[in-house]
C-alpha positions, -999 to +999 in steps of 0.1 A: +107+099+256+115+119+226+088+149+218+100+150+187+094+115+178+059+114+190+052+143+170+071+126+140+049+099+142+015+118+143+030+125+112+033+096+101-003+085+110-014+116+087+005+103+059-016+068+060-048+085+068-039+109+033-028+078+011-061+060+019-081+093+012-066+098-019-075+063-026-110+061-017-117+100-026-098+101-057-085+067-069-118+050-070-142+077-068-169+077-093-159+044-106-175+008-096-139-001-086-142-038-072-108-053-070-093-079-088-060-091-079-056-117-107-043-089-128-015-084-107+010-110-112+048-111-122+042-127-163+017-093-169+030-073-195+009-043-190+023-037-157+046-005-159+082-002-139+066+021-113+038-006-111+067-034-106+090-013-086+062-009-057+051-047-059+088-054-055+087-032-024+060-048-009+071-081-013+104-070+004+084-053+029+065-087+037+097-107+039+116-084+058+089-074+089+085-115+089+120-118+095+121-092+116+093-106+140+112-142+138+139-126+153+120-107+182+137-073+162+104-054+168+124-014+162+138-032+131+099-045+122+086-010+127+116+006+107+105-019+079+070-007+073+075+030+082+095+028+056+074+011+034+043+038+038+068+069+039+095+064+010+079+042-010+039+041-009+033+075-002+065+096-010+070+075-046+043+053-061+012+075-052+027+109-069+037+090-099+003+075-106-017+105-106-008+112-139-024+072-147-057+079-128-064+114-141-056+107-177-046+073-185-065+050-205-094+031-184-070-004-192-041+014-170-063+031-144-082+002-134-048-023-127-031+010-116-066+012-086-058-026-084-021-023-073-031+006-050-060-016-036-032-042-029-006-022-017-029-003+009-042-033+022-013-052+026+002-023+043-026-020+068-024-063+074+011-059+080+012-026+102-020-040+124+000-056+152+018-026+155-009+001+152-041-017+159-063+012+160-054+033+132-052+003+111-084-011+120-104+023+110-085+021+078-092-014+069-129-008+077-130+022+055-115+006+027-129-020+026-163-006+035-163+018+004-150-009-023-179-030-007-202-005-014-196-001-053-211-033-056-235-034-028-255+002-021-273-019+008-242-029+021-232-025+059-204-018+077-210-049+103-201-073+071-168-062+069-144-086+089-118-072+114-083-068+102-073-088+129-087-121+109-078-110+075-049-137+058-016-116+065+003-109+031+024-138+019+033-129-014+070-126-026+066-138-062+080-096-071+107-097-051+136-086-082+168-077-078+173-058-110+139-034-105+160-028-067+188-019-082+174+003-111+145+019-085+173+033-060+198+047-089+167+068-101+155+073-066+192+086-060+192+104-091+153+123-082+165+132-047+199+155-059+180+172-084 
C-alpha cells in the first residue's frame, strides 16, 4: 500500500466535502433554492457552453462507470468518477460559475444552482458503491438543506438513503462537438 495514495485520496474526499460546501454555503445560501430539473434539458437555449460542457461530462461519466461495472473493471470505474469530481466538477465547472452566482442575472443563477444540484447529486449516486460513507453524509446534507428551503419543520429522518435513490441514467448530453471543443480550451487553459 502506497502512503502516498492514501494521502492523495484524503485529498480527494476534501475536494467533495468543499464542492458540496460551496454549494450549500454559497450556491444556495439565502435563496429558497428548490430544484427543478425540467430546466435542464438538451433543446434549452439559455444553457451556456460551460453549462453544456459539464452535462456532457456527466452523461459520459454515467455511461462510462456503467460500462466499467459491466465489465467487472472496478480501478477503471473509480478512475472514471475521480475524474469526474477532480478535473471536471471541481477543478472546471465550479470556478467558472462563480462569476454566474455572484453577479449573474437571477434567470442564470437559478439553472446555473440547478445544474450544480444535478451534477452533485448524480456524482454522489454514482460514487456511493464506492465510498458509502462519505457519500451518504453528503447526500443527507444536500438534500437535507434544499429540503429545508421549503420546509423549516423539516427533518432529517425524511430524507431517504442514497442507497435507494434511482442511479443517474441520463445520456441525452452526451456531444461530441462540446468534447472536442472543451479539451482544446482545457489544453489551451492548462499551458498558459
Amino acid at each position: 500500500l502506497d502512503i502516498n495514495r492514501v494521502i492523495g485520496f484524503k485529498g480527494f474526499g476534501l475536494k467533495i466535502w468543499n464542492a458540496v460546501t460551496f454549494f450549500l454555503k454559497f450556491a444556495i445560501a439565502d435563496t429558497n433554492f428548490k430544484p427543478d430539473l425540467s430546466t435542464i434539458h438538451v433543446d434549452n437555449p439559455k444553457l451556456s457552453f460551460i453549462d453544456r460542457w459539464i452535462l456532457n461530462k456527466l452523461s459520459r461519466t454515467i455511461k462510462n462507470f456503467n460500462t466499467s461495472l459491466e465489465n467487472y473493471s472496478f480501478g477503471e470505474a473509480v478512475q472514471v468518477i475521480y475524474s469526474f469530481w477532480k478535473d471536471c466538477l471541481c477543478d472546471v465547472y465550479i470556478e467558472a460559475i462563480k462569476a454566474v452566482i455572484k453577479s449573474g442575472s437571477e434567470e442564470q443563477k437559478e439553472l446555473t444552482r440547478n445544474i450544480l444540484f444535478k451534477s452533485i447529486d448524480s456524482a454522489l449516486k454514482i460514487m456511493h458503491p464506492i465510498t458509502p460513507f462519505i457519500t451518504e453524509e453528503l447526500y443527507q446534507r444536500v438534500h437535507f438543506e434544499v429540503l429545508l428551503k421549503t420546509n423549516p419543520d423539516a427533518d432529517q429522518e425524511s430524507i431517504p438513503s442514497v442507497c435507494v435513490a434511482e442511479f443517474p441514467s441520463d445520456l441525452s448530453f452526451i456531444n461530441d462537438d462540446i468534447e472536442r471543443f472543451g479539451d482544446l480550451v482545457g489544453e489551451i487553459a492548462h499551458k498558459i
